[in-house]
C-alpha positions as CSV (number, residue, x, y, z in Angstrom):
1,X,0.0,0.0,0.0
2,X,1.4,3.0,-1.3
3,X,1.7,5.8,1.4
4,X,-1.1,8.7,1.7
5,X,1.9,11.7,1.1
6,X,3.6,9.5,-2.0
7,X,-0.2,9.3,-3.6
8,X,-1.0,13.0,-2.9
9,X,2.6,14.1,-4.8
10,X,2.2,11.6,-7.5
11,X,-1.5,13.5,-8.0
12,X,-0.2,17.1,-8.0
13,X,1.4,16.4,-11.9
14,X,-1.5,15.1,-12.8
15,X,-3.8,17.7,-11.3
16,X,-1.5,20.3,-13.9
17,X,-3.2,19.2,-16.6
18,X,-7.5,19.6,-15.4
19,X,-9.5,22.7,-15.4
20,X,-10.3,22.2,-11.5
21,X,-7.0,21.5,-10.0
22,X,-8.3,20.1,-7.4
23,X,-7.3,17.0,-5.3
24,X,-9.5,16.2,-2.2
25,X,-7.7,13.5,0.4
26,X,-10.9,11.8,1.6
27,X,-10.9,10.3,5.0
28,X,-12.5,10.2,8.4
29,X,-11.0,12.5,11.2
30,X,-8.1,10.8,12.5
31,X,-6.9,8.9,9.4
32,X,-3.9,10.8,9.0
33,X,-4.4,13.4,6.3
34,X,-2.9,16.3,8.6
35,X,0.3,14.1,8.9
36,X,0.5,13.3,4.8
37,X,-0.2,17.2,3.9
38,X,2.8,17.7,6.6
39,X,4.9,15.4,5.4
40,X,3.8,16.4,1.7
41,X,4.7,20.2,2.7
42,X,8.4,19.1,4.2
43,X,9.6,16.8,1.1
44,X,7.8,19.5,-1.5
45,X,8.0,22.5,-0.4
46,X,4.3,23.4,-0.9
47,X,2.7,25.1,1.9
48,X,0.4,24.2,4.5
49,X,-2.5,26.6,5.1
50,X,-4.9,25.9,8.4
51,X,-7.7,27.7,7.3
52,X,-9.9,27.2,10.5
53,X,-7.2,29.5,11.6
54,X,-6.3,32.0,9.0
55,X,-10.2,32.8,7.9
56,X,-11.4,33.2,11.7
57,X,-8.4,36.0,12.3
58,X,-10.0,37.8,9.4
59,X,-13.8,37.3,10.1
60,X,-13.1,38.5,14.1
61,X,-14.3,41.8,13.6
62,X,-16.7,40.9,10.8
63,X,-20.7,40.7,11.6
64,X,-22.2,37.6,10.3
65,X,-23.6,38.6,7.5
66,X,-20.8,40.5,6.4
67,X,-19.2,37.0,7.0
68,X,-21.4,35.5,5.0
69,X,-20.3,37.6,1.8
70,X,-16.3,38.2,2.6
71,X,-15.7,34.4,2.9
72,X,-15.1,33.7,-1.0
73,X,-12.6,36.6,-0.8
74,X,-10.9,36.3,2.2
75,X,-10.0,32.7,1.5
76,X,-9.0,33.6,-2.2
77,X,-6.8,36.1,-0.4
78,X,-5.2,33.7,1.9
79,X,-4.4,31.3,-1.2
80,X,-3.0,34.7,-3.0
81,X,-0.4,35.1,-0.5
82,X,1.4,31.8,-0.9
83,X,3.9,31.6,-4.2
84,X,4.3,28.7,-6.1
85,X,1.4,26.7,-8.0
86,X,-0.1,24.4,-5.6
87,X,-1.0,25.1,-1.6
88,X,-2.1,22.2,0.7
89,X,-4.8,23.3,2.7
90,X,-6.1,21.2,5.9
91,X,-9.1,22.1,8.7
92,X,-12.2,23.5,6.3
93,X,-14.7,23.0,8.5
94,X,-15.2,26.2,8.8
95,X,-16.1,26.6,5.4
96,X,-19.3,24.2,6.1
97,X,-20.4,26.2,8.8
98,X,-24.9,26.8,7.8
99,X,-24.1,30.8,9.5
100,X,-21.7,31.4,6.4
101,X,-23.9,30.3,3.8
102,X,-21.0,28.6,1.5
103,X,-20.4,25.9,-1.0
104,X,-17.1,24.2,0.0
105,X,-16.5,22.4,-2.7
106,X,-17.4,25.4,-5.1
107,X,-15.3,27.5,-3.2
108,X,-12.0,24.8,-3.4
109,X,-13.2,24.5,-7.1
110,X,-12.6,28.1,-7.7
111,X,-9.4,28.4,-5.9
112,X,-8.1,25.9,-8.0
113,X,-8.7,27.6,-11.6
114,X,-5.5,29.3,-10.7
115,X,-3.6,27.0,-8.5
116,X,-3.3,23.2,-7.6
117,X,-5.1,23.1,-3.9
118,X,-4.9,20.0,-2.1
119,X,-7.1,19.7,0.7
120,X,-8.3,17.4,3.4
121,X,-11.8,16.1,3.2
122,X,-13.1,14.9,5.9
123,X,-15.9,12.6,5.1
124,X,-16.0,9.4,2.6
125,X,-15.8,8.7,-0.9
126,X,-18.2,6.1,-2.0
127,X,-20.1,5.0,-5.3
128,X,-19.0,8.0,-7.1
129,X,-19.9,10.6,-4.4
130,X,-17.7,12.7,-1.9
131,X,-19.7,13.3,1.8
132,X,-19.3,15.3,4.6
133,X,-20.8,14.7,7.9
134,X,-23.8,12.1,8.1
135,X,-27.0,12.8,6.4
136,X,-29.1,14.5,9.4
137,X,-25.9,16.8,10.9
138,X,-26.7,20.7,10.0
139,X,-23.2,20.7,8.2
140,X,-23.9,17.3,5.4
141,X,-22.8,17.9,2.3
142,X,-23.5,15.6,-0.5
143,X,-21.5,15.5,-4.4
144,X,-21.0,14.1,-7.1
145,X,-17.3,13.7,-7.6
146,X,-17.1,14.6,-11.4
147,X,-13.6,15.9,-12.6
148,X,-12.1,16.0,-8.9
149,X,-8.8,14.4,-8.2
150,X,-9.5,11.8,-4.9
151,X,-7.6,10.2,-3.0
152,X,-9.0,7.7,-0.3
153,X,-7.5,6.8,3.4
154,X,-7.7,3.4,2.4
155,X,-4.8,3.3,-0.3
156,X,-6.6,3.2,-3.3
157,X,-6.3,6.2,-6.0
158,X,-9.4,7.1,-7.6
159,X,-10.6,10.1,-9.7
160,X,-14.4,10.9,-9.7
161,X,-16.2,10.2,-13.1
């Protein structure tokens, strides 16, 4: 079984070539993504973003509507600021929060028009669909994994249909 980081490298060439570059690293919490985008970030150079952290320093003073609108830009921000072509980005729960009103995997989508992100999902991959949190959770999130790069916790390497 080929290890999580050496999967997510050997997806960011291939990633070059979609219109979405966009790899998702599908897994429960507690699979090890944080420690594959680490250890993807230390052989690479490609850096890490927490984006938990970085968006709540720049929604503090915000009112929650206004954090409703300034999350597509902030985060697009936050990506601007790293060089380089790709980013790994881990902890986007926020970005599922129902007060902020988002599409998380639109939003990733759009980020990477310009940039390969690679980010940690955490959910499940299963008959063709990508899933975050369980079906009756405020936060569930249901898609179809067309043209997404994923990569599942249980070695296999698949790319949505």
């Amino acid at each position: 079984m080929e290890p999580l980081s050496d999967q997510i490298i050997s997806k960011m060439n291939q990633a070059a070539e979609l219109y979405h570059r966009l790899i998702l690293v599908v897994a429960p919490s507690g699979a090890g993504k944080t420690t594959a985008l680490q250890d993807v970030g230390e052989r690479t150079g490609v850096p890490l973003i927490n984006v938990n952290l970085e968006l709540s320093r720049r929604m503090l003073d915000l009112t929650e509507r206004q954090r409703a609108l300034q999350v597509p830009r902030l985060l697009g921000d936050i990506v601007a600021t790293i060089s380089g072509d790709a980013v790994l980005i881990d902890n986007i729960e926020i970005l599922f929060d129902p007060h902020l009103k988002q599409d998380p995997l639109r939003l990733l989508q759009g980020l990477s028009r310009n940039k390969t992100i690679i980010a940690a999902w955490n959910g499940s991959f299963i008959n063709g669909y990508i899933t975050y949190a369980k079906p009756d959770h405020p936060e569930y999130r249901r898609y179809p994994a067309n043209n997404i790069l994923i990569i599942k916790n249980n070695g296999c390497r698949e790319q949505g249909r």
